[in-house]
C-alpha positions as CSV (number, residue, x, y, z in Angstrom):
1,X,83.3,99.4,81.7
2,X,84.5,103.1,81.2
3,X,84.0,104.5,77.6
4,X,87.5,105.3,76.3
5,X,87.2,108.5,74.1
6,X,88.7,108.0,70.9
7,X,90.9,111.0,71.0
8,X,92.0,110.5,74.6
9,X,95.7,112.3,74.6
10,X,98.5,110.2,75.6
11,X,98.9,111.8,79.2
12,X,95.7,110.5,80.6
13,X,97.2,107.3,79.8
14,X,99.1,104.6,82.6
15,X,102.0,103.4,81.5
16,X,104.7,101.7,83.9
17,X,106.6,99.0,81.5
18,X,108.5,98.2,85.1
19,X,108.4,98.7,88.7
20,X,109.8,98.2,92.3
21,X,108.8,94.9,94.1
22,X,108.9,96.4,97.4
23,X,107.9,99.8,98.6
24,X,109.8,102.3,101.0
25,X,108.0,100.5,104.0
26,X,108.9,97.5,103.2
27,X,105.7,96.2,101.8
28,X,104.9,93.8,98.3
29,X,104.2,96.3,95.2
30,X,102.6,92.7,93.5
31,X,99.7,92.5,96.0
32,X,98.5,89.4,94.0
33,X,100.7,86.5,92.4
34,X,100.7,86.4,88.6
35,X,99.6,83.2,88.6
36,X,96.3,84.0,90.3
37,X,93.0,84.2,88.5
38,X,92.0,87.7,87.9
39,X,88.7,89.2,90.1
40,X,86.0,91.4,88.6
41,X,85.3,94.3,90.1
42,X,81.9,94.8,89.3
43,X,82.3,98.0,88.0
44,X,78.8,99.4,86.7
45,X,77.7,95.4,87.9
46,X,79.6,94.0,84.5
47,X,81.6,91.3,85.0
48,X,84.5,92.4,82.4
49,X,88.2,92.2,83.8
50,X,90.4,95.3,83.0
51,X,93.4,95.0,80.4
52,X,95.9,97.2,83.1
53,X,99.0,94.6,83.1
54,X,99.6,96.1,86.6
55,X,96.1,95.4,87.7
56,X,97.3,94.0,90.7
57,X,99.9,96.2,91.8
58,X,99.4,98.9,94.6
59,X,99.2,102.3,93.0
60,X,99.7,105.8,94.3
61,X,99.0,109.2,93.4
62,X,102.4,111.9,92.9
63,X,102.3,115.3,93.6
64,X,104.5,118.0,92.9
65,X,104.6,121.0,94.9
66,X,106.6,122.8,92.4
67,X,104.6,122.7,89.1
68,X,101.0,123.1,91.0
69,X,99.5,126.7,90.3
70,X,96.4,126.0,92.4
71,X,94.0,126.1,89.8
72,X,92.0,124.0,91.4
73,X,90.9,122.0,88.5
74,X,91.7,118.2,89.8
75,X,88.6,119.5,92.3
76,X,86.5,120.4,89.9
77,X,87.2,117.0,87.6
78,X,86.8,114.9,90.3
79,X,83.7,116.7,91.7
80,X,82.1,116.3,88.1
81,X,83.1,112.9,87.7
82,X,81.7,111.8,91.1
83,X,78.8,114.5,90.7
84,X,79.5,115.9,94.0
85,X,77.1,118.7,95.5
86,X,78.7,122.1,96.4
87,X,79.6,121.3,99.9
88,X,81.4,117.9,99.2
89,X,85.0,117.1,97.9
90,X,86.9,113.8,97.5
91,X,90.2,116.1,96.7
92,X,91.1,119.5,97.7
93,X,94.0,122.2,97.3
94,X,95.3,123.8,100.2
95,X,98.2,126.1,100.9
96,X,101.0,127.1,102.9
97,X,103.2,129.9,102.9
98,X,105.8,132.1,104.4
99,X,108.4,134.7,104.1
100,X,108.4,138.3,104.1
101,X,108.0,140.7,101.3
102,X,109.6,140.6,98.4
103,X,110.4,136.8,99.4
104,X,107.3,135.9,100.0
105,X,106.2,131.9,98.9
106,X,103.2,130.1,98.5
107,X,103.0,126.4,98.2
108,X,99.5,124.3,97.0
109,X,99.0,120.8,98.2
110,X,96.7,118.9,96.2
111,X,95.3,115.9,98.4
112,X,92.7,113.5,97.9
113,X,91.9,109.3,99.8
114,X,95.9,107.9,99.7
115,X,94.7,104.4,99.6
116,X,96.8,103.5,102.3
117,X,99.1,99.9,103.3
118,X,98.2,100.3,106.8
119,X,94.4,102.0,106.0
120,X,93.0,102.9,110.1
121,X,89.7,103.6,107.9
122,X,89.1,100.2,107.4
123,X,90.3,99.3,110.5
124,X,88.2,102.2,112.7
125,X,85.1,101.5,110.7
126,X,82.4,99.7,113.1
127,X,80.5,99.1,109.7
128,X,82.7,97.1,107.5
129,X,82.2,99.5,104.6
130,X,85.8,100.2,103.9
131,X,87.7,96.9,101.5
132,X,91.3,97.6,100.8
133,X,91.4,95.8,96.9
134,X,94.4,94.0,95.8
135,X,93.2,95.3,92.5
136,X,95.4,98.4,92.6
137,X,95.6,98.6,96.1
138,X,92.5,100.9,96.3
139,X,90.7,101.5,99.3
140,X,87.2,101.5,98.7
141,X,84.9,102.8,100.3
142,X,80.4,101.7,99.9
143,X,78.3,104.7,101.2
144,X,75.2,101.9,101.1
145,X,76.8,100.4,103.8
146,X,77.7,103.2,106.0
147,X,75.7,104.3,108.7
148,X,77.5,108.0,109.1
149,X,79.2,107.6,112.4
150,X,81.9,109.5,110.8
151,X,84.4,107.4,113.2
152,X,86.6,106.8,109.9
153,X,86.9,110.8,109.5
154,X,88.6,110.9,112.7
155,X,90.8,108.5,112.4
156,X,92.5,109.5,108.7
157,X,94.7,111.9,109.6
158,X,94.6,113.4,105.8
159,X,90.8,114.4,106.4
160,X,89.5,112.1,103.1
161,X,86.9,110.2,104.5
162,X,84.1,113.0,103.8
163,X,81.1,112.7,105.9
164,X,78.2,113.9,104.2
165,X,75.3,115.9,106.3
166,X,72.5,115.8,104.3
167,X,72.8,112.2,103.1
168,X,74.3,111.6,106.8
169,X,76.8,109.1,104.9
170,X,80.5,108.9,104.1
171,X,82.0,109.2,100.9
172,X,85.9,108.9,99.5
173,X,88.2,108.6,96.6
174,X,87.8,105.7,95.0
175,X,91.3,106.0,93.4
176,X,89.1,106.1,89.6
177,X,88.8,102.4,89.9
178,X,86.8,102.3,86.7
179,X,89.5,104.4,85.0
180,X,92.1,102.3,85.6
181,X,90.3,99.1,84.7
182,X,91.1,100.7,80.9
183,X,94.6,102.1,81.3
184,X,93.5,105.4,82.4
185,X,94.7,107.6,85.0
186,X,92.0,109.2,87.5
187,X,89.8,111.8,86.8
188,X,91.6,114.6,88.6
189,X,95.5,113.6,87.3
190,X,94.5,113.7,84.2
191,X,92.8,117.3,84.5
192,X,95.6,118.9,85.7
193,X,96.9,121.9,84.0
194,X,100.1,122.1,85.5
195,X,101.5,118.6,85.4
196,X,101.5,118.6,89.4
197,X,99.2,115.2,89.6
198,X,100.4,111.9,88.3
199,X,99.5,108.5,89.0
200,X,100.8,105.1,88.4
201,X,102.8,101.9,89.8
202,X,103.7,103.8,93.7
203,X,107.8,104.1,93.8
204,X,107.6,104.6,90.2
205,X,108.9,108.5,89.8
206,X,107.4,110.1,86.5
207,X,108.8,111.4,83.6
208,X,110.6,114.8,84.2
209,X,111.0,114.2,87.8
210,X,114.5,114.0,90.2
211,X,113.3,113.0,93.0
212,X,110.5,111.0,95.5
213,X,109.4,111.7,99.0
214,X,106.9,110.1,101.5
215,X,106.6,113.5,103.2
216,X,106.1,117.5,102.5
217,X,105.8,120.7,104.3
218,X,102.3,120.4,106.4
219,X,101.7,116.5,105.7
220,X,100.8,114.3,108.7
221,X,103.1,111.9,109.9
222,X,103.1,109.2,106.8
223,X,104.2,105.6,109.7
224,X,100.1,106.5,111.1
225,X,98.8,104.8,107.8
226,X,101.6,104.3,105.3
227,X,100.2,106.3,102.7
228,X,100.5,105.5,99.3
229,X,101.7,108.9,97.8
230,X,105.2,110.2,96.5
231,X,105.8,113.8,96.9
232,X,108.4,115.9,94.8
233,X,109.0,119.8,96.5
234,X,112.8,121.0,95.1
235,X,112.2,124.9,95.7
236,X,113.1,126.0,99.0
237,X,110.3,127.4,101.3
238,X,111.1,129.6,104.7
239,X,112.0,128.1,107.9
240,X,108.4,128.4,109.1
241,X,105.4,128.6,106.9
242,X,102.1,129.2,108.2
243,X,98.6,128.0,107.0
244,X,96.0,130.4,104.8
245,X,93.3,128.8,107.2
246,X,92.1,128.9,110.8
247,X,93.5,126.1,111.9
248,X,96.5,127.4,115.0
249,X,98.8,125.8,113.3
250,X,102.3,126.7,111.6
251,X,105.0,124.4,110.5
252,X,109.2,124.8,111.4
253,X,112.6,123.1,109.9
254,X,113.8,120.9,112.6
255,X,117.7,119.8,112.3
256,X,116.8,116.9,110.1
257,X,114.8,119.0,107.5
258,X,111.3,118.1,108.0
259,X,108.8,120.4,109.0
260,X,106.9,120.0,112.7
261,X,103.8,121.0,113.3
262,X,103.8,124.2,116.2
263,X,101.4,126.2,117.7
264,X,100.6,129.4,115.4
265,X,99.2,131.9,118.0
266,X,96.9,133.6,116.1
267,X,93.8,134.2,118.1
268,X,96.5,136.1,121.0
269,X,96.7,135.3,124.3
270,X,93.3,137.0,125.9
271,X,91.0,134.6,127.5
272,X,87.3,134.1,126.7
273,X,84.2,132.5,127.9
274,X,83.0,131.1,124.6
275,X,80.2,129.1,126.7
276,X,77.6,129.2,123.2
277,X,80.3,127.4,121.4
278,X,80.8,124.4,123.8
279,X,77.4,122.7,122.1
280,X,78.6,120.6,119.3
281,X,77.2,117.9,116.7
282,X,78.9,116.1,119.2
283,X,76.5,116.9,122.2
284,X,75.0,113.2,121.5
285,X,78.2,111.8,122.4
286,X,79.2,114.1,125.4
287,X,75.3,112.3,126.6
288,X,76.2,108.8,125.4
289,X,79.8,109.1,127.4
290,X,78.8,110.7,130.3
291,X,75.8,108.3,131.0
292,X,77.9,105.1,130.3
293,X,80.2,106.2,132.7
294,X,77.8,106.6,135.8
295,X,76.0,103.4,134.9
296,X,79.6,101.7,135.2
297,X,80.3,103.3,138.3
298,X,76.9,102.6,140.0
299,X,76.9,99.0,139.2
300,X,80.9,98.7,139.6
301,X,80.7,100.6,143.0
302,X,77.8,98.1,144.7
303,X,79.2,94.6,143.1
304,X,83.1,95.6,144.3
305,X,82.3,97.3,147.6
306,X,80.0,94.3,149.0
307,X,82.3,91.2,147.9
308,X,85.6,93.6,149.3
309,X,83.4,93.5,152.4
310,X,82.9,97.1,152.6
311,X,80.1,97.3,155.3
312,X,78.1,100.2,154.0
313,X,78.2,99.2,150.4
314,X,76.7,95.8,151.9
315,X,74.1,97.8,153.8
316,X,73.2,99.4,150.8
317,X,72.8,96.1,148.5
318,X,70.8,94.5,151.3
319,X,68.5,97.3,151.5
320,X,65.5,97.9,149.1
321,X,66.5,100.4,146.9
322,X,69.4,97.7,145.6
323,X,66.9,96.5,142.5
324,X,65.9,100.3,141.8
325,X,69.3,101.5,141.5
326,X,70.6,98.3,139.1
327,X,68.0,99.5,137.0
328,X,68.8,102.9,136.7
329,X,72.2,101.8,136.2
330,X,71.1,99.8,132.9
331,X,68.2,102.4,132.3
332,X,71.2,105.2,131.6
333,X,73.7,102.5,130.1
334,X,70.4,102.1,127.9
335,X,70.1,105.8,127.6
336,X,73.5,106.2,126.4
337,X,73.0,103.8,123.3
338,X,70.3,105.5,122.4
339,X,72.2,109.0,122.4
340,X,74.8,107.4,120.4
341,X,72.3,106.1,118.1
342,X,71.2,109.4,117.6
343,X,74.6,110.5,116.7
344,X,74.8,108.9,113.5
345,X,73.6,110.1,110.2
346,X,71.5,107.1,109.4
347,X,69.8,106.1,112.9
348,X,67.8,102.9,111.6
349,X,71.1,101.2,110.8
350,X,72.4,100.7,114.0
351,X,72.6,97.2,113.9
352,X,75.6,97.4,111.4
353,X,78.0,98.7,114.1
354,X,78.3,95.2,115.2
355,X,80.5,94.4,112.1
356,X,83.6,95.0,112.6
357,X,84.4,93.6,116.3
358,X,87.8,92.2,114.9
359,X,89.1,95.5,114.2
360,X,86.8,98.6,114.9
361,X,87.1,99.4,119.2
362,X,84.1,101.5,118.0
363,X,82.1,98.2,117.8
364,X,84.0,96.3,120.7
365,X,82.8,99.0,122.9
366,X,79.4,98.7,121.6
367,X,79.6,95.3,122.2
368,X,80.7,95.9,125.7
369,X,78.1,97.8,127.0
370,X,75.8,95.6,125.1
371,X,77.1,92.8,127.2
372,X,76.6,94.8,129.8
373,X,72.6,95.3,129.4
374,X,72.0,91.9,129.0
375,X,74.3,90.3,131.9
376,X,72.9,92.8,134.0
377,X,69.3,92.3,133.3
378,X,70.1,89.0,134.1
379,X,71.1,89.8,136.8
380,X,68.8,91.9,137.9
381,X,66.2,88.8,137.3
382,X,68.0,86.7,140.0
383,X,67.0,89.1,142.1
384,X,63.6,89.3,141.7
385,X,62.0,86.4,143.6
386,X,63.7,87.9,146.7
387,X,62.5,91.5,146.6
388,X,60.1,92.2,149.2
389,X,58.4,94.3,146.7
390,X,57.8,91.2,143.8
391,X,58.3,88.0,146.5
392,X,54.2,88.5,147.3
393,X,53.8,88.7,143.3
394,X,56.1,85.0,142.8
395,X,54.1,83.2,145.2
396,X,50.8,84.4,143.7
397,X,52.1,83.2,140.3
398,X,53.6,80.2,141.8
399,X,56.7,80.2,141.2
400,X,58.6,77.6,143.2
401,X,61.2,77.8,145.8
402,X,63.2,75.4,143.3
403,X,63.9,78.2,140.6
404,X,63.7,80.9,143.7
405,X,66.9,79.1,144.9
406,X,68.4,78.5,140.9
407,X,67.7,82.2,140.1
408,X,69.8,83.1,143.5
409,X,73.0,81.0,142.3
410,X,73.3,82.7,139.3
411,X,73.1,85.9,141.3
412,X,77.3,86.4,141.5
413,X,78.2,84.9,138.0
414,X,75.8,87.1,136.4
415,X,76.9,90.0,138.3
416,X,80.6,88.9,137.3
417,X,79.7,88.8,133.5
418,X,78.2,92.0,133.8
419,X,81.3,93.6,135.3
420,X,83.5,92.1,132.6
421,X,81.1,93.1,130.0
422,X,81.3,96.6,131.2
423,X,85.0,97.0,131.6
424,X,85.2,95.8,128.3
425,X,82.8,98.3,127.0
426,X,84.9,101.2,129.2
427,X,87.9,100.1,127.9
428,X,87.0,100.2,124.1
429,X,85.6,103.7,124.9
430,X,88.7,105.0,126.2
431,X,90.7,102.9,123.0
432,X,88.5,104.8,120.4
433,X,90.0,108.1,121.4
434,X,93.4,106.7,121.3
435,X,93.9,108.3,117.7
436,X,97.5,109.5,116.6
437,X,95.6,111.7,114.0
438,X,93.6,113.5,116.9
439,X,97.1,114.1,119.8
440,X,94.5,115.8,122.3
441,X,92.9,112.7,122.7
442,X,95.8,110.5,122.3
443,X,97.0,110.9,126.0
444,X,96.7,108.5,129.0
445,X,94.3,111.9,130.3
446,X,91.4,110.4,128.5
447,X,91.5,107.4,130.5
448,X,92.0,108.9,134.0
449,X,89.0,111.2,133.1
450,X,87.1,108.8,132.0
451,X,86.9,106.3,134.7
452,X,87.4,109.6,137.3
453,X,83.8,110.3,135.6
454,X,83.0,107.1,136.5
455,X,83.7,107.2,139.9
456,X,82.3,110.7,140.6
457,X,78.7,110.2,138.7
458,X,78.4,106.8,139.9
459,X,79.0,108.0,144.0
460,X,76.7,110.9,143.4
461,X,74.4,109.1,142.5
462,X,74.3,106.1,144.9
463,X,74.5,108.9,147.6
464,X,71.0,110.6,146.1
465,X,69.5,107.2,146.0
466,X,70.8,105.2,149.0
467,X,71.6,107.8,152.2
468,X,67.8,108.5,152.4
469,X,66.8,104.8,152.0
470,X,69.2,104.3,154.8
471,X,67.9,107.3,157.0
472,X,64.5,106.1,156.4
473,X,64.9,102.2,157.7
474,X,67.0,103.1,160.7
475,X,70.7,102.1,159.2
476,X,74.4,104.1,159.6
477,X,74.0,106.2,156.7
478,X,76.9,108.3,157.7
479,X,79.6,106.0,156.9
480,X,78.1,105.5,153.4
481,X,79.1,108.8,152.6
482,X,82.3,108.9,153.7
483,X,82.8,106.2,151.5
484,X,81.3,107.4,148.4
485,X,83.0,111.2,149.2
486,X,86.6,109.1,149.3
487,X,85.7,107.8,146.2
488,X,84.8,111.2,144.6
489,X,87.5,112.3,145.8
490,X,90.2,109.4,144.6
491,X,87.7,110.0,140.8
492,X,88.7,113.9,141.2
493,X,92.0,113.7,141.4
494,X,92.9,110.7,139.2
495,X,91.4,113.1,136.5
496,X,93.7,116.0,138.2
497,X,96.1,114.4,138.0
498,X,95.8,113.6,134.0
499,X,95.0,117.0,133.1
500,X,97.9,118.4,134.7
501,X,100.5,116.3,133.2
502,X,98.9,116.7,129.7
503,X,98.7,120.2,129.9
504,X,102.4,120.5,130.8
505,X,103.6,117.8,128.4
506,X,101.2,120.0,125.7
507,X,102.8,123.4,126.6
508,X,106.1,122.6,124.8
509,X,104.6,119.6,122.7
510,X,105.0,119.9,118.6
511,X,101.9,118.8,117.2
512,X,98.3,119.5,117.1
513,X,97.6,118.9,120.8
514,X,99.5,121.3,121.8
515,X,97.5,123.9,119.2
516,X,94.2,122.3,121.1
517,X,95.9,123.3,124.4
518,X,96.3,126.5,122.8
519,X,92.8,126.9,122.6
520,X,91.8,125.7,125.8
521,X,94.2,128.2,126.9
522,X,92.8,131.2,125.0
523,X,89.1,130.8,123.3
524,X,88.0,129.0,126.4
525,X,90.0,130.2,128.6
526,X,87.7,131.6,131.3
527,X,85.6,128.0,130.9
528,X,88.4,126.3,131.2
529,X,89.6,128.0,134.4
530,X,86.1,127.3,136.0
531,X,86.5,124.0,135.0
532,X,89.7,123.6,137.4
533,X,88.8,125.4,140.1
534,X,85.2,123.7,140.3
535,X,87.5,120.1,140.0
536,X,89.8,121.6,142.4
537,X,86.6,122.3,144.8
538,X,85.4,119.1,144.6
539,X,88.5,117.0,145.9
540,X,88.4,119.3,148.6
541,X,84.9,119.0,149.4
542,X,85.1,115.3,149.0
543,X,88.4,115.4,151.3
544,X,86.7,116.9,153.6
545,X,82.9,115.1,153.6
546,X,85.9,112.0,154.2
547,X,87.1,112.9,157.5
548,X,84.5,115.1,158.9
549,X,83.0,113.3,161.9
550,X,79.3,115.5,161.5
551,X,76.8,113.9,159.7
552,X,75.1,117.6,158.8
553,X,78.0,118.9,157.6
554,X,78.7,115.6,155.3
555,X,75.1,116.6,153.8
556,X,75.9,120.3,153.0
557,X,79.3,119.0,151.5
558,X,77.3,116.4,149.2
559,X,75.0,119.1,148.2
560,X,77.8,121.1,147.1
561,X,79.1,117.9,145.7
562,X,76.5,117.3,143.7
563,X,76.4,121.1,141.8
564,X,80.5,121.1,141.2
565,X,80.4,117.2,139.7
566,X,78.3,117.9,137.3
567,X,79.4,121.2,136.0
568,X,82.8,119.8,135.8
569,X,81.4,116.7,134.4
570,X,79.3,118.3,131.3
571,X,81.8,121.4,130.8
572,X,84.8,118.7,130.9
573,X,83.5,116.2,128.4
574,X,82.0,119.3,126.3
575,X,85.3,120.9,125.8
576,X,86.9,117.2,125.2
577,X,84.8,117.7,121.9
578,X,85.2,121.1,120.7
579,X,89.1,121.5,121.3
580,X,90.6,118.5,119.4
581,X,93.0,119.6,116.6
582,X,93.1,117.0,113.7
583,X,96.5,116.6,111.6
584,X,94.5,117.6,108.7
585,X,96.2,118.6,105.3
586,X,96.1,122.7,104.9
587,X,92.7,124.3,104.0
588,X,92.2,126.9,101.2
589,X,91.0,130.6,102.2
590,X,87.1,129.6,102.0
591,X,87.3,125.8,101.0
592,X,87.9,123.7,104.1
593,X,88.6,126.3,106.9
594,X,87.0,125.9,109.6
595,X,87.0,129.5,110.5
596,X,84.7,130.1,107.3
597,X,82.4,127.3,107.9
598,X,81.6,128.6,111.6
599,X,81.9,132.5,109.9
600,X,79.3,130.8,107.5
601,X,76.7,129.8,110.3
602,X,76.7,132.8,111.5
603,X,75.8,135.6,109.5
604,X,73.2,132.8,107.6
605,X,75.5,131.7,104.3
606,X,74.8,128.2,105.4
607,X,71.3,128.3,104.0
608,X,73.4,129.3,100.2
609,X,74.3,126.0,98.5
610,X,77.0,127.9,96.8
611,X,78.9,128.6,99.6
612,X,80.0,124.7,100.3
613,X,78.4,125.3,103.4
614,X,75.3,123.3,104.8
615,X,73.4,124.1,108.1
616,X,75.4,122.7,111.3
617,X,74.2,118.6,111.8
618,X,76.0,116.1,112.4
């Protein structure tokens, strides 16, 4: 257990002689029946119980605003108790402030893991490493387990998951489990100088305060998680305070008193190209998404369009080059696991992202296009014995008409599986951007550009592969494209259509999307005007490849085709990464601002330890 000094003053102690039995959302404060036999924790791997009579109540941190000085020293206490490396925090202090001169405010916000009721960690984590403990009601988190997808740091919309670079691991608050266990309040509540911090018993409002709140000036939206912190803020602070950071982001007094997030204009209004800056850590992913997509829409495209009766679909799954193109379809479906393999921080523990399948959509998707590799191999095995290229090679090994003929019945049902499989996987893909601490992705647009992806990659493709196969045995390979340019063209403007509407909804929107549309607007704005007028080129290309009764001029638009759906394609998904706005708590000047970090990278301070900056890696 935790040494107890001697001398420890009487502030570092927990005491709550009583407390609520229900919280402001309506949840049980006793998370465990007295009655119940008490659970080890395993702290240290010793089998002792703690003393804490509220052992197995859900605790919570309080902050308040008004007595912090931003000395920073809950930071350094926790840092030193978790012996944390320069670059790495569990708890941070960050600031917003506003006014004018000589009424000009500042107010810190200390913020650290608030071991949520409703904890989308555990929930988003493919690896199962998160446990919400009814000891406390701490969320804790086992780096061990972890595989560093860093899913979990999206998801939080108070930024306390902390994925680690060099360990390529997350880390988090453990609410001072060990602490507690012997009536002691964490590490950094009981550093702090200015009485700001306390802990205890959540509802319970410490000595020398008025007054409780779920929410303050530049904290996220607390119905995403139900976070298990009490705020006190009794000064008044200006109608709109801004952040000390990069992020574009300010905060106003709506008519009910709380403050909404706005755009904070503060890169201008001129446009830029920024093209160097589209390459992220996420570039794995942008390859992973992209890739998955066109194997969906190649295999989807051939098994739809021949049992809809589509005749130059048909002609194209009769022909030769049908067993080829399945396998390229599961060669890049294969590709893209491997890119997304590559994206996590400990690559040789892959297998763990299988977990969590009945929460995580980061696992159901893997599962999905899992399911999807090994239906459609199957498939692609029932249609070997018929293949004029391996027929020769069956007989010669002898394999019988009898499984010939079995191998052929499984053809739809394993085609069927494999459709299911991949829909399922498509589906979860879309779902794991669905995240109300990320509003740029969390917009129907996501799913009309990724299956529009779908569509395009997947007819490009088929029209590389098949419309010379076709030339060369004699069929109508005309009408194939006319279908796959229709189809380009329905995938074009489906994602149009979804940018359009989220870019006017994001215009007037108050919350961090419409700061991410901000920068789409402004940092990338050039690249993201090429972006719409190549998509706009391409439906009108593909309109016209539709109706154009000359087959030449079909083959110059498919050329042209092929350059514009791919440019849009990578530059799409690219800036899909590198604009999403989190609902992050405030950064500090240097300490979590993002403008620093990329500052950092550039002029070489990420090679100084000191700077709490490490090279850019995912």
């Amino acid at each position: 257990m935790f040494e107890v000094r001697k001398d420890e003053p009487g502030y570092a102690q927990l005491f709550d002689p009583t407390s609520e039995e229900k919280n402001r959302y309506g949840q049980d404060i006793q998370l465990i029946p007295d009655g119940e036999e008490p659970v080890s924790l395993r702290i240290n791997n010793e089998d002792a119980i703690g003393t804490n009579p509220n052992r197995n109540k859900q605790h919570g941190f309080h902050f308040t605003a008004d007595n912090c000085i931003g000395c920073h020293a809950c930071e350094s206490a926790c840092s030193e108790k978790n012996d944390l490396p320069d670059h790495f925090a569990f708890r941070s202090v960050g600031y917003v402030e506003g006014g004018e001169f000589p009424d000009f405010q500042r107010m810190n916000i200390s913020m650290a893991c608030n071991h949520c009721d409703n904890p989308v960690c555990l929930k988003g984590c493919p690896t199962r490493a998160y446990t919400k403990h009814p000891e406390y009601g701490a969320v804790i988190q086992d780096p061990d387990i972890c595989f560093g997808c860093g899913y979990c740091t999206w998801v939080c919309p108070y930024n306390a998951p902390q994925l680690d670079p060099v360990k390529g691991r997350v880390e988090k608050c453990n609410m001072c489990v060990d602490r507690l266990e012997v009536n002691l309040k964490p590490a950094c509540v009981s550093a702090c100088v200015g009485n700001a911090l306390d802990f205890g018993v959540i509802e319970n409002t410490p000595g020398r305060r008025e007054d409780i709140d779920t929410s303050i000036p530049g904290f996220p939206d607390p119905s995403i998680t139900q976070p298990n912190i009490r705020f006190q803020q009794q000064k008044e602070m200006p109608k709109e305070v801004t952040r000390t950071d990069s992020m574009q982001i300010k905060y106003t007094l709506d008519e009910l008193g709380m403050y909404k997030p706005e755009v904070d204009e503060k890169d201008g209004a001129e446009k830029h190209w920024n093209v160097k800056r589209l390459s992220s850590s996420e570039n794995p992913l942008v390859a992973f998404t992209l890739s998955v997509q066109a194997s969906l829409g190649i295999f989807f495209i051939l098994t739809l369009g021949s049992w809809l009766g589509i005749a130059p679909i048909e002609a194209a799954k009769s022909s030769v080059m049908y067993l080829p193109m399945v396998l390229v379809s599961l060669g890049l479906s294969a590709l893209g696991l491997l890119m997304s393999v590559t994206h996590l921080g400990k690559p040789f523990r892959f297998y763990r992202g299988f977990n969590n399948w009945r929460h995580s959509p980061v696992c159901r998707e893997g599962l999905g296009i899992s399911g999807f590799l090994a239906f459609g191999g199957l498939h692609l095995l029932t249609q070997l014995p018929s293949h004029p290229w391996i027929a020769p090679l069956a007989e010669t090994i002898g394999m019988s008409s009898r499984i010939a003929g079995a191998l052929t019945y499984l053809n739809v049902p394993t085609a069927l599986l494999a459709m299911i499989s991949g829909g399922i996987g498509l589906y979860y893909m879309y779902r794991c951007y669905r995240i109300p601490a990320r509003p740029f992705w969390n917009h129907n647009s996501t799913g009309t550009h990724f299956v529009g992806n779908a569509m395009t990659l997947g007819s490009l493709i088929l029209a590389v592969v098949f419309v010379p196969t076709l030339a060369i045995i004699g069929e109508a390979w005309a009408t194939l494209l006319t279908v796959l340019a229709a189809l380009i063209f329905v995938g074009s403007l489906a994602e149009s259509i979804g940018l359009f509407i989220q870019a006017r909804e994001f215009k007037t929107a108050k919350h961090e999307g419409a700061a991410s549309h901000y920068i789409q607007r402004t940092t990338f704005g050039c690249t993201y005007i090429l972006r719409n007028t190549l998509l706009a080129i391409t439906c009108l290309i593909a309109l016209g490849v539709t109706f154009t009764e000359f087959a030449w001029l079909q083959v110059i638009g498919f050329v042209g085709l092929s350059a514009t759906c791919l440019t849009t394609a990578i530059i799409g998904r690219a800036l899909f990464y590198v604009l999403v706005v989190p609902t992050t708590m405030p950064g500090a000047f240097f300490w979590k601002n993002k403008g620093f970090v990329e500052h950092a990278r550039d002029i070489g301070m990420d090679h100084m330890p000191n700077t709490g900056v490490v090279p850019a890696r995912h």
